[in-house]
Every structure is written in structure tokens, then in C-alpha cells.
C-alpha positions in Angstrom: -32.8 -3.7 -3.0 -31.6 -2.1 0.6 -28.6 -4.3 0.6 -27.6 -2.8 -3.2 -28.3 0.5 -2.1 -25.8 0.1 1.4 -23.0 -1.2 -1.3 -23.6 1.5 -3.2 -23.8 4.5 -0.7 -20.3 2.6 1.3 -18.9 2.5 -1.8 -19.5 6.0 -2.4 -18.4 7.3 0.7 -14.9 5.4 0.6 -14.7 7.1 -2.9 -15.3 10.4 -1.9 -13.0 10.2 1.2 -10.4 9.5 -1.6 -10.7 11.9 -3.6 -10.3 14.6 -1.2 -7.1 12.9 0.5 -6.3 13.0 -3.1 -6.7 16.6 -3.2 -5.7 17.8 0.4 -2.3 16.3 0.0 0.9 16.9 -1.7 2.9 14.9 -3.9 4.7 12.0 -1.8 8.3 11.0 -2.0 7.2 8.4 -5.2 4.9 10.5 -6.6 7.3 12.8 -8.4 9.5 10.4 -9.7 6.4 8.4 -11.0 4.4 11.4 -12.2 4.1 11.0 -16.2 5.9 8.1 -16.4 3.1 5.4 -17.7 2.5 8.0 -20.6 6.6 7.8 -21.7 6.1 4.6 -21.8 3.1 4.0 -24.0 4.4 6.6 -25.7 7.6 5.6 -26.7 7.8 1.8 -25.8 10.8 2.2 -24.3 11.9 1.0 -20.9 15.5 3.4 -20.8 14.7 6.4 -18.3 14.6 6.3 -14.8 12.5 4.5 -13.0 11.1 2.5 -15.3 12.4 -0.5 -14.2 11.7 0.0 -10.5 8.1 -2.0 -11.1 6.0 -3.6 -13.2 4.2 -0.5 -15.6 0.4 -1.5 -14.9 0.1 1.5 -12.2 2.4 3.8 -14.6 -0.1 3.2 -17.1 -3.5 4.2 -15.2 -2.2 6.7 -13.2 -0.6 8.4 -16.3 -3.6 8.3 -18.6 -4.5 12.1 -17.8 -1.2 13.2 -18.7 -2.4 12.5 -22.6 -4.7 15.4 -22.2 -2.4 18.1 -21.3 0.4 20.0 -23.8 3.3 18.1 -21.6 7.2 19.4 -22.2 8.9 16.3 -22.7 12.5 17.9 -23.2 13.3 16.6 -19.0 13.1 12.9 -20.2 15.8 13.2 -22.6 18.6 11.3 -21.1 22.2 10.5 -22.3 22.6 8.1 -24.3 24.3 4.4 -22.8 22.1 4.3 -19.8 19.6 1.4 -21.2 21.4 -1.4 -19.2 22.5 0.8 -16.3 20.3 -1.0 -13.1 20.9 1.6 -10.6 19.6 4.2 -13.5 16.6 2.4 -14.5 15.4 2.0 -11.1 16.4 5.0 -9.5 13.5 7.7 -9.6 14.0 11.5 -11.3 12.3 14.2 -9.0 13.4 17.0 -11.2 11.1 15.8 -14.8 8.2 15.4 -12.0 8.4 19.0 -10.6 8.9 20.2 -14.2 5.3 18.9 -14.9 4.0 20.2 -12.2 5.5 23.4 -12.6 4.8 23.9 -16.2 2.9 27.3 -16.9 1.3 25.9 -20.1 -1.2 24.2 -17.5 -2.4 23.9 -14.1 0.1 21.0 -12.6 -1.7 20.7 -9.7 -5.0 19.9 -11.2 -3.0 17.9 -13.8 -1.5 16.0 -10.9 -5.2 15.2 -9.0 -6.4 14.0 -12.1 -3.9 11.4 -12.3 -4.6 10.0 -8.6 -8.1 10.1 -9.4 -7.7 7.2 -11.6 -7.3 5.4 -8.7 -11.1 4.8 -8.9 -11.1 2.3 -11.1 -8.9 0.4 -8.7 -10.9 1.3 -6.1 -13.8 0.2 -7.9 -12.6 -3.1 -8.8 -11.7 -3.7 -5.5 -15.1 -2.7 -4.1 -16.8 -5.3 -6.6 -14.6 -7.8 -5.7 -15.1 -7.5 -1.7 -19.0 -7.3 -2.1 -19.4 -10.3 -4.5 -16.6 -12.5 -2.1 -17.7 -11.4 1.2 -21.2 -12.2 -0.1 -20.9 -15.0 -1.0 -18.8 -16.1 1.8 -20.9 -14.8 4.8 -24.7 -13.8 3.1 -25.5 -10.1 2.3 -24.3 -8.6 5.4 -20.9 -10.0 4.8 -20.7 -8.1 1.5 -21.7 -5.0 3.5 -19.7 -5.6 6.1 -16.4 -6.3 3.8 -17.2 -2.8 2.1 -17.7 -0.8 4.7 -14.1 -2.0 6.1 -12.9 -1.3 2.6 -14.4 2.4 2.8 -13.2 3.5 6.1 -9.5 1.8 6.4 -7.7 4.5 7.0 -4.5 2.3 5.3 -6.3 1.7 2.2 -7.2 5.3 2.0 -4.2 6.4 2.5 -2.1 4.5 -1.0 -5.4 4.4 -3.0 -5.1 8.1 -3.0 -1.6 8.5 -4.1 0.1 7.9 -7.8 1.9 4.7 -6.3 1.8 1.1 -7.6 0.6 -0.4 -3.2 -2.8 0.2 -4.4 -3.0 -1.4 -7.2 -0.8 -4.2 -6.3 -3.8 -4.6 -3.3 -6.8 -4.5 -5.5 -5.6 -6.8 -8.5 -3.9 -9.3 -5.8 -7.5 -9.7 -4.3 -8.9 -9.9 -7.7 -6.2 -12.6 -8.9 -7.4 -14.4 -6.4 -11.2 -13.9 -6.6 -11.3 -15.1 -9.9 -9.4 -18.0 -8.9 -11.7 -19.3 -6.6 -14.8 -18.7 -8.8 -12.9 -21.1 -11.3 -12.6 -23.6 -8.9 -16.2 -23.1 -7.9 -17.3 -23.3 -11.2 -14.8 -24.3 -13.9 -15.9 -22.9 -17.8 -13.1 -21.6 -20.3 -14.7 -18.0 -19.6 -14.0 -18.3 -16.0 -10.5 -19.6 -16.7 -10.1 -16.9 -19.1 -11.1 -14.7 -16.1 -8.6 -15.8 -13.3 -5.7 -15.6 -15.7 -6.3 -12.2 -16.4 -6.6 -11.2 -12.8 -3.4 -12.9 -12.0 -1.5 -11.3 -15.3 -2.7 -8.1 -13.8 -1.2 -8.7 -10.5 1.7 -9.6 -11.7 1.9 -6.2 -14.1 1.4 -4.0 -10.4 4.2 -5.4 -8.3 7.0 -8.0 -8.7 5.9 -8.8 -4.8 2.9 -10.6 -7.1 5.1 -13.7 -8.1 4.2 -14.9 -4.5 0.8 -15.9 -6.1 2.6 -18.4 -7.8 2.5 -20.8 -4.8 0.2 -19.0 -3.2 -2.5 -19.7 -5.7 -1.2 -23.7 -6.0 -1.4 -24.3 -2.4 -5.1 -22.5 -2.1 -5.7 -25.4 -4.6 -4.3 -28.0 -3.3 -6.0 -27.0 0.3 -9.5 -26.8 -2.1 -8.9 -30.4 -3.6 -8.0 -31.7 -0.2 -11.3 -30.9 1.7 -13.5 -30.6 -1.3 -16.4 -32.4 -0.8 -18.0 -35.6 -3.4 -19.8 -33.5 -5.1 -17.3 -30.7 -5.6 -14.8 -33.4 -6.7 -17.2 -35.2 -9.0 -18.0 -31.6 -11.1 -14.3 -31.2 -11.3 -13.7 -34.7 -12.4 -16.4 -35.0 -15.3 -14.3 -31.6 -17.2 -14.3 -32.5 -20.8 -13.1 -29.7 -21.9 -9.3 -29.9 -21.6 -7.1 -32.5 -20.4 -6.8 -34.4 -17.0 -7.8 -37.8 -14.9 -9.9 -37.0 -11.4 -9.8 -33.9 -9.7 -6.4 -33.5 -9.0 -5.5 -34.0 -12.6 -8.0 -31.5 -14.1 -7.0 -29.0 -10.9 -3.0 -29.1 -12.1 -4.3 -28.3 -15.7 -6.2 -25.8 -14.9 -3.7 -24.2 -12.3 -1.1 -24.2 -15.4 -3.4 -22.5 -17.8 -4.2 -19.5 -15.6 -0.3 -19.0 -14.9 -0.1 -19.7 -18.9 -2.7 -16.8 -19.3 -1.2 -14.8 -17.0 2.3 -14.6 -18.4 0.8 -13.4 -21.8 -1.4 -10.8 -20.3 1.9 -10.0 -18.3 3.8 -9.7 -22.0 1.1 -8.1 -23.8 1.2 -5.0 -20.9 4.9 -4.9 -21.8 4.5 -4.7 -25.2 5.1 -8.0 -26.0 9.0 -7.6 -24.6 10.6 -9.8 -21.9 13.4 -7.8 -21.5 12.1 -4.7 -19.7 10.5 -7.7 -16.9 14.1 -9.2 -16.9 15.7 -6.2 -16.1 13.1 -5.1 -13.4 13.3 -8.5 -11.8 17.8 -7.8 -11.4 17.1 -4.2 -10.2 15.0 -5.5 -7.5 17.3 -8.2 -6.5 20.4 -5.5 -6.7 18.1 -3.2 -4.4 17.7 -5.9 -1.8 21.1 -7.4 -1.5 22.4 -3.3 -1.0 20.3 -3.3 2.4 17.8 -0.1 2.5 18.0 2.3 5.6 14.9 1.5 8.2 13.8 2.9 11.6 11.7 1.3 14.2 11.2 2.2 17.8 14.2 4.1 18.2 16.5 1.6 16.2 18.2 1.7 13.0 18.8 -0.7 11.0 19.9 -1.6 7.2 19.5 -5.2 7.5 15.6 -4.5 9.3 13.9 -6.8 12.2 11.5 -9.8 11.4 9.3 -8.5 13.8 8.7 -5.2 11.5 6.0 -5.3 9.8 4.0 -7.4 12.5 4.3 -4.8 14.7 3.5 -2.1 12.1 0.1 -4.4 11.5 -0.1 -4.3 15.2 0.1 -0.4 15.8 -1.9 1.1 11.8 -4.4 -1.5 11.8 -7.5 -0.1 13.4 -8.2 -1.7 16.6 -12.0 -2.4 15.9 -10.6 -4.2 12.7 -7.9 -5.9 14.9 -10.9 -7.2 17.3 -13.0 -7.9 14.4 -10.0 -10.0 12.6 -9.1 -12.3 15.3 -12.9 -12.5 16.0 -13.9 -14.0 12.8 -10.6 -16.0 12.5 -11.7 -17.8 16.2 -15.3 -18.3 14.3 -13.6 -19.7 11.4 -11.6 -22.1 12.8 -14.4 -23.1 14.8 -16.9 -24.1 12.0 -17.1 -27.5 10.6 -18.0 -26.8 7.2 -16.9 -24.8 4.3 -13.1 -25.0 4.9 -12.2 -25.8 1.4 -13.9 -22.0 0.5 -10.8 -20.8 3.2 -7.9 -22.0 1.8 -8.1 -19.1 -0.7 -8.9 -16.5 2.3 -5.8 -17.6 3.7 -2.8 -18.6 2.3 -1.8 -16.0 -0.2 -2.2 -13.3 1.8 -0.2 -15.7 4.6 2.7 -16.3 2.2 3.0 -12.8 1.8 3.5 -11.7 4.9 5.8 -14.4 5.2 7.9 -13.3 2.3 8.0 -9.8 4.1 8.7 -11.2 7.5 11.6 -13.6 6.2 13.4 -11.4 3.6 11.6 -7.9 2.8 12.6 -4.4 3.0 11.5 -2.9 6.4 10.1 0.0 4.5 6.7 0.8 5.0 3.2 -1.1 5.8 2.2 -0.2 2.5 4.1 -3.5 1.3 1.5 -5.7 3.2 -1.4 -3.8 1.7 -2.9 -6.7 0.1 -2.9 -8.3 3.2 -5.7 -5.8 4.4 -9.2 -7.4 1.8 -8.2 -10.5 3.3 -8.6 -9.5 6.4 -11.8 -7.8 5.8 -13.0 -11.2 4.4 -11.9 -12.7 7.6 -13.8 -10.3 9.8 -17.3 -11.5 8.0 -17.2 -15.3 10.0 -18.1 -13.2 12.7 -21.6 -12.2 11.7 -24.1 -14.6 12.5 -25.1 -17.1 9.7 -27.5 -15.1 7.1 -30.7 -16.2 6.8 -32.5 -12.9 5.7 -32.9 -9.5 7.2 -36.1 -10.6 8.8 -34.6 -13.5 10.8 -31.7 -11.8 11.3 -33.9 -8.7 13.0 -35.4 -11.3 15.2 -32.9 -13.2 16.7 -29.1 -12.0 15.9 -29.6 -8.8 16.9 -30.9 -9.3 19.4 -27.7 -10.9 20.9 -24.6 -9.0 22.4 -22.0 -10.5 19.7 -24.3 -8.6 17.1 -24.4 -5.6 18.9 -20.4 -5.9 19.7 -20.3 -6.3 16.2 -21.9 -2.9 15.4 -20.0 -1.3 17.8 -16.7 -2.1 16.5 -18.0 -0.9 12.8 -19.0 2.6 14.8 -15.8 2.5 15.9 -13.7 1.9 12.9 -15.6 4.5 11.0 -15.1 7.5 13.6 -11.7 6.3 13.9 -11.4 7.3 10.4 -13.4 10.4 10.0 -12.0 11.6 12.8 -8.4 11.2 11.1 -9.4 12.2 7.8 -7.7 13.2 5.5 -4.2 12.2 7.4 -4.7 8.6 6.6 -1.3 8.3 5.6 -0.3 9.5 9.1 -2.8 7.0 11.2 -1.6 5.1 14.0 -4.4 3.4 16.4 -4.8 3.9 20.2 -2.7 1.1 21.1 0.3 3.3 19.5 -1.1 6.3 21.0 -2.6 8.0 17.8 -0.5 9.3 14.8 1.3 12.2 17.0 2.9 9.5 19.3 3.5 7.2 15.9 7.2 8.7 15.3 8.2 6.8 18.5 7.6 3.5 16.2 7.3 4.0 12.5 8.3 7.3 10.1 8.9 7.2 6.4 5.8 5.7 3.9 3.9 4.9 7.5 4.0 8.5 8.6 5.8 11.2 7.3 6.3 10.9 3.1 6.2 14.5 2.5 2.7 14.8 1.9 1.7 18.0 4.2 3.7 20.5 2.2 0.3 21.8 1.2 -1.1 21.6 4.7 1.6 24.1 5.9 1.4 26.3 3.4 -2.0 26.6 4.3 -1.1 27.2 7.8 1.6 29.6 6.9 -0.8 32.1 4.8 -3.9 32.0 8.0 -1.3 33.1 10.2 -0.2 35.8 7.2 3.6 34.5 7.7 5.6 34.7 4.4 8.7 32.7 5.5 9.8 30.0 7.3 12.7 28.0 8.3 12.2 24.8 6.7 13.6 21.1 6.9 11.6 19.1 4.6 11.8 14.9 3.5 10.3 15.0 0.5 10.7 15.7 -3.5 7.9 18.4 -4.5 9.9 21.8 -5.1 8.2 24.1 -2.9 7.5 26.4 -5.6 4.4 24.4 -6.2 2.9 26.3 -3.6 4.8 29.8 -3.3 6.6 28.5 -0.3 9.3 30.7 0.7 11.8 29.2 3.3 15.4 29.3 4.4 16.7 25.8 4.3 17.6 23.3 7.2 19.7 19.8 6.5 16.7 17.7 4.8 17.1 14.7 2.6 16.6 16.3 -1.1 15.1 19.9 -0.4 16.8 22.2 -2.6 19.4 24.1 -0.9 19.8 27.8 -1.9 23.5 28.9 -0.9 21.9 32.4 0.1 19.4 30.8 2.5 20.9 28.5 4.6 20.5 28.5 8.2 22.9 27.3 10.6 22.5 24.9 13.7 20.8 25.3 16.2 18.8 27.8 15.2 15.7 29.8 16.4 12.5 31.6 15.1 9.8 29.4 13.0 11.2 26.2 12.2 8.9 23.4 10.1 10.8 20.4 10.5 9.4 16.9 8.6 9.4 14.0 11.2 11.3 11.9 9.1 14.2 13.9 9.5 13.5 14.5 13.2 14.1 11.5 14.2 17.1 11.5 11.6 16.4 8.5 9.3 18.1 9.3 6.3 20.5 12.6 7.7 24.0 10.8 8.0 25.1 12.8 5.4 24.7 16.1 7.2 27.5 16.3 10.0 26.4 14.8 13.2 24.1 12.0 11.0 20.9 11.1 12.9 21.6 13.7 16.0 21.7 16.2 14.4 17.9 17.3 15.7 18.4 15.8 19.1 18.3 19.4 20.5 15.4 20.3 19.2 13.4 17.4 20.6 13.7 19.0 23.9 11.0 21.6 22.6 7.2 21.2 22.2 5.6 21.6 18.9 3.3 24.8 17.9 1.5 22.8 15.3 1.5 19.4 13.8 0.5 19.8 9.7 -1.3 16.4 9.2 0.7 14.9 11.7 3.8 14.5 10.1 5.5 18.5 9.7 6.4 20.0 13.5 6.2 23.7 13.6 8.7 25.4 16.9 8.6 28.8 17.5 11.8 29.2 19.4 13.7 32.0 20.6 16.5 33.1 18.8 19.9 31.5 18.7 18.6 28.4 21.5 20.9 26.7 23.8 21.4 23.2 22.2 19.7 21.1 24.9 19.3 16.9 25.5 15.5 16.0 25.6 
């Protein structure tokens, strides 16, 4: 009864700090193209605007659903015709329909637009269930607790389950994919089989990044089948219930139903097309071959590093989770029993890393999302074996592992709190907290235009009605009432009458994205063009990730 009522109240808490980063924040650089976009497509069946071939539609779908509720416009969605089979169209996103939901008078788009990251819940809720009954079962009762209470203070986690985006998703139904897998191999009935094909066909809907599943779920099986012990391989051998000799032979049969299953839950979510997959698949290809602009500790690179997104782990990943992964990796490796349970811990989250590592876009952490239930499943062979609360009282705690152990959860959860609700923006101590985090990382892993909100609010305390404003990001600032007079930004309307020119001076919000000059080659002198206005400290720091000057006017440009 006390351990259902911890699961419940962690669960709680991680859904409330969700909401209100939901709520706090304004709509990311995704966000707007994405806004609406599951509810065009269930509502036409039609894969030909923008965008909708940039991912699988299972996140479209949910996040969309409120959209049904509300008078929408749909008049921005009408396209020319000819565009169906035009890649760079289809994937490319369409700001302008998202702000013209938002902005529509016929309704409040702001509540409209919480609404739809609220859904988020029932991702977060599925991953919830699955981390409780896995770590559980795993580790004891303190190892479901343990694996939630990670879950409900990652400041990573937070940060995408909170946003109309398809990371989150892709992290919850990866961990169920392979959740339901393992119960299948624990226990093989059709229901069960029925179960892990739709958590894999799911997956697979979320992200094309899902197809690593594929092998990863084959080799999880082959590591099972390989250290299984008699009696593991003697219930798998005596299946009469579909085909196969010994437990290899039944394992390959079942393995190839649950990818069969899959691919028709993966077909049914399209509407029974294969075309709109087939066309997603090419625009991802097209978008990888063409390079995508990164940044990474001063650097810049279209072709990335292979040491990205291990060092982005290294410097968003909590340190008490950090301490608490290697710790229960070291405890892993160090029992002598229960190995074949590990194989499904982890090698799909391994190979996809890996994939990231060898030939991903050095984009954002939020790629290696799934990567982070994994780890919280790893951090539970740390606790000491469970053998009830009482024995556990008398002897565990009693030692300094278990109190190191509690520490580190103190830890990870004022870590959080403290950050909250600029999860987005969280970099550990090792980085030197999210206002030294632009020296590594910007984009998705910093600054992704979601404080526009913040400094409005920070604008109207201080009673200021205008400000100069350089923005990365694709909400209109009319959302808000923001008045401003433009700086160089990547994709912040530019009125001719209200343009300021360089180097300037008075109140200047400037996005840290385009500080550091990521994406500004087209604006002159590319990514120096803010060099001189490094040389000056901030005023303010909205969320972390918008820098307020107040400088005198007309500055001498200066070198930092």
C-alpha cells in the first residue's frame, strides 16, 4: 500500500511539473510548424502539406486531438497544387498556418495551444507504468520507486514531454516497445505477443529513429536465448502454439511475429497507405545527406563530431543520475545472475546511441531521449537486493551505499526544482549550470525560442513597452503584445520601419542561439556578427536562454 502510494504521489509530481513548463513556456521552433497538423491529417487523409512527411504521424495525432474542439480556420493549409511529391516541401515546416491558430480571435490560441501539450500525459503516463512495473520487477519495490522518481525529476524528460514534439513520444513508446518485449520472452501467450507488437508498431509510428529496434530487439533476444537458464529454455521449447523446434526456433518465430504486428499497426496509423512512410523514409535520407548546421564548444560544423552527443550526455545529464548510472552499471556487471533479464536494458538503447554517434545529426540531445528510461533502469542495480521494507530498514540503511544512494536522489530532485520550469535550458555543474551552457551546446539543448513569454513578462514588471529584439524562434510576437524593433534573427519578422542598425545601444533582448551566431551567415558578417556585444554583461537572463543589455547608445564595437 505505501509503495502504490510513493508511485502515485512521484508520478504526480513529475505530472504537475509538466504541465506548468507546459504553460510557462512559449511555442518552440517545432511547435509552430507542428501545431494542428495531426488533426489535417485525420481529417483529410492526406500526407501533401508541409511537414507531414518530416516524421512518422503518431505524435501529430495526440498532440492535435484538442484542435477538434475549437472552430479552427483551415484556409492557411490550402497549398498549390503539384507539391505532393516535392520532398523538400513535405518535410519542410510552415510557421505562418501555426501562428494563424494561435492568433485566431475566434478562440483563445494560447489556451488552445496548452491543451494540445497537455496530451503529453498520456505519454507520460505510459511511460510512468512502464518504468514502475520494469524497474520493479527488475530490482524489488524500491526499484520501481526509484526508476519513477528519476522519471519525475529529469529535468531532460521534462523538458520534450512538455512540448508538441514527436522526442517524447518517440522516448516513451521506445521503452514500451521494448517492455512488452521482454514480458513476451518472460512469459510467451498470443496476448502477450499481441502486446509487444503493438508497442513496437507504435514506436515505429513516433520516429523513423525507431527502425533501430529492428536489431536492437533481435539481439536483446539472442543475448536472452544465450544465457537463459534450463528452465527458461524448456518453457520456450514446449510452445504449441505456433511454429518452431527448441528455443531458438520458437524465439525467431516469435521475433518475426511482433515485427509482423508491428508493421500493420504501423499501416493501420497511416491509414492503411505505404506511401506517405515511403516518402518520409527519402525526406529523411535527403535531409541527412544535405548536412545540417551544428555548434559545439565554439566550433561549427555541418558534417558534426562523433563525440557530440556523448559529450552533450556528459554536460545535461544530472550528475547524481550520472553517479547513479555508472553506479548500478558497476553493480550489474558485477552480479552473477540474472544477465539474460539485461540484454533488453542494454542493447537498444546502446545501438541507438551508436546510430547517433556513427551517422546522426548533431542536433540536439533530445535525439538520445530514449536513451534516458534505460538509464534509470540501470541506476536501480544499485539498491540493495529487496527483501521487504522491514529487512531493508534493518540492515541496508543502515549502510553508507544506501545513504549515498538517498543522497544522490536529494540531489537530483533540488537539481530540478531549483531549475524549474527552464528544463529545456538545464545544463549540470560539471558544465557550469545552464548560464555557462552556450559555451557548449545552443539550439534544441538550450535556446529553442521558448522564453518569448518569459520576457514579455519581464518587459511589463519593469512597465517597458519596447524593446530591441533579436529572436531564434517561429511564434509571431503578437502572441504576446510584444512590441520590438528588429535585430538580424533567423525568421523574426522584419518590419522595414523598425529595423535597427549595428551596433546598436539601449535595451537589446538577444536569443543565445543567435549570439553565438549558429544559423546568422545570411546576415552580413555570418556568425560575428554579435562578437561585439559579447564584450558586455547581461541585465537579465529570461529562462536562461534570452540575454537582456542595457547599453549606452550608439556603443563602440568592442572584441570580448
Amino acid at each position: 500500500m505505501k509503495t502504490r502510494l510513493g508511485a502515485w504521489l512521484l508520478a504526480a509530481a513529475g505530472a504537475l511539473l509538466l504541465l506548468h513548463t507546459a504553460w510557462q513556456k512559449s511555442p518552440t521552433w517545432d511547435e509552430t510548424g507542428y501545431f494542428g497538423l495531426g488533426a489535417r491529417l485525420l481529417q483529410t487523409g492526406r500526407w501533401d502539406v508541409p511537414a507531414a512527411c518530416s516524421h512518422p504521424p503518431l505524435a501529430f495525432y495526440l498532440h492535435s486531438l484538442p484542435v477538434f474542439l475549437y472552430p479552427v480556420d483551415w484556409s492557411p493549409w490550402q497549398y498549390r497544387p503539384g507539391l505532393s511529391e516535392d520532398l523538400g516541401f513535405l518535410r519542410a515546416a510552415d510557421p505562418r498556418r501555426g501562428n494563424a491558430l494561435l492568433l485566431d480571435p475566434a478562440y483563445d490560441g494560447q489556451w488552445l495551444f496548452f491543451l494540445c501539450r497537455a496530451t503529453s500525459l498520456v505519454l507520460y503516463g505510459l511511460l510512468a507504468w512502464v518504468l514502475y512495473r520494469w524497474g520493479t520487477q527488475l530490482h524489488g519495490r524500491p526499484g520501481g520507486l526509484l526508476a519513477l522518481l528519476l522519471l519525475a525529476f529529469c529535468p531532460n524528460t521534462l523538458a520534450h514531454a512538455s512540448l508538441i514534439n514527436t522526442d517524447f513520444a518517440f522516448a516513451a513508446t521506445f521503452a514500451l516497445a521494448v517492455y512488452s518485449f521482454q514480458r513476451l520472452l518472460r512469459d510467451p501467450t498470443p496476448r502477450r505477443l499481441a502486446g509487444a507488437a503493438l508497442g513496437l508498431g507504435l514506436a515505429l509510428a513516433s520516429k523513423l529513429s525507431a527502425l533501430v529496434l529492428l536489431p536492437g530487439l533481435g539481439l536483446g533476444l539472442a543475448w536472452y536465448l544465450a544465457l537463459a537458464s534450463e528452465e527458461e529454455g524448456q518453457r520456450l521449447a514446449q510452445l504449441q502454439w505456433w511454429p518452431g523446434r527448441g528455443p531458438w526456433g520458437q524465439g525467431v518465430v516469435m521475433y518475426l511475429g511482433v515485427v509482423l504486428g508491428a508493421v500493420l499497426v504501423l499501416w493501420g496509423l497511416y491509414g492503411f497507405q505505404v506511401h506517405p512512410y515511403w516518402l518520409t523514409l527519402r525526406s529523411q535520407m535527403g535531409d541527412l545527406e544535405s548536412g545540417h548546421e551544428a555548434y559545439l564548444l565554439g566550433q561549427y560544423s555541418t558534417k558534426g563530431w562523433w563525440y557530440y552527443y556523448p559529450l552533450a550526455l556528459l554536460v545535461k545529464t544530472p550528475v547524481p543520475l550520472l553517479v547513479l548510472g555508472v553506479w548500478g552499471l558497476v553493480c550489474a556487471l558485477r552480479q552473477r545472475a540474472g544477465w539474460g533479464a539485461m540484454g533488453l536494458v542494454f542493447w537498444p538503447p546502446l545501438l541507438l546511441l551508436g546510430l547517433f554517434v556513427v551517422g546522426g545529426k548533431d542536433i540536439g540531445l533530445r535525439y538520445l531521449l530514449p536513451v534516458y528510461p534505460f538509464l534509470f533502469l540501470v541506476a536501480g542495480y544499485a539498491l540493495p537486493p529487496w527483501q521487504g521494507w522491514a529487512a531493508l530498514k534493518a540492515s541496508g540503511m543502515r549502510a553508507w551505499p544506501a545513504w549515498a544512494l538517498g543522497l544522490c536522489c536529494l540531489w537530483h530532485v533540488g537539481g530540478t526544482l531549483r531549475n524549474h520550469p527552464d528544463h529545456l535550458a538545464y545544463f549540470n555543474e560539471l558544465a557550469g549550470g545552464p548560464d555557462q551552457g552556450y559555451r557548449y551546446l545552443v539550439d534544441s539543448n538550450l535556446d529553442w525560442g521558448q522564453d518569448l513569454k518569459g520576457l514579455k513578462s519581464y518587459l511589463d514588471e519593469r512597465h517597458l513597452e519596447r524593446i530591441k529584439l533579436s529572436y531564434f524562434g517561429t511564434v509571431d510576437p503578437a502572441l504576446y503584445g510584444l512590441r520590438y524593433e528588429w535585430l538580424p534573427s533567423f525568421q523574426l519578422p522584419a518590419p522595414p520601419e523598425a529595423r535597427a542598425v549595428l551596433p546598436t545601444g539601449g535595451l537589446i533582448a538577444i536569443s543565445v542561439t543567435n549570439l553565438v551566431g549558429v544559423y546568422m551567415d545570411g546576415y552580413g558578417q555570418g556568425k560575428d556578427l554579435y562578437q561585439w556585444l559579447r564584450a558586455y554583461e547581461p541585465v537579465a537572463r529570461i529562462g536562461h536562454s534570452i540575454w537582456v543589455y542595457d547599453l549606452p547608445e550608439n556603443p563602440a564595437p568592442t572584441s570580448p
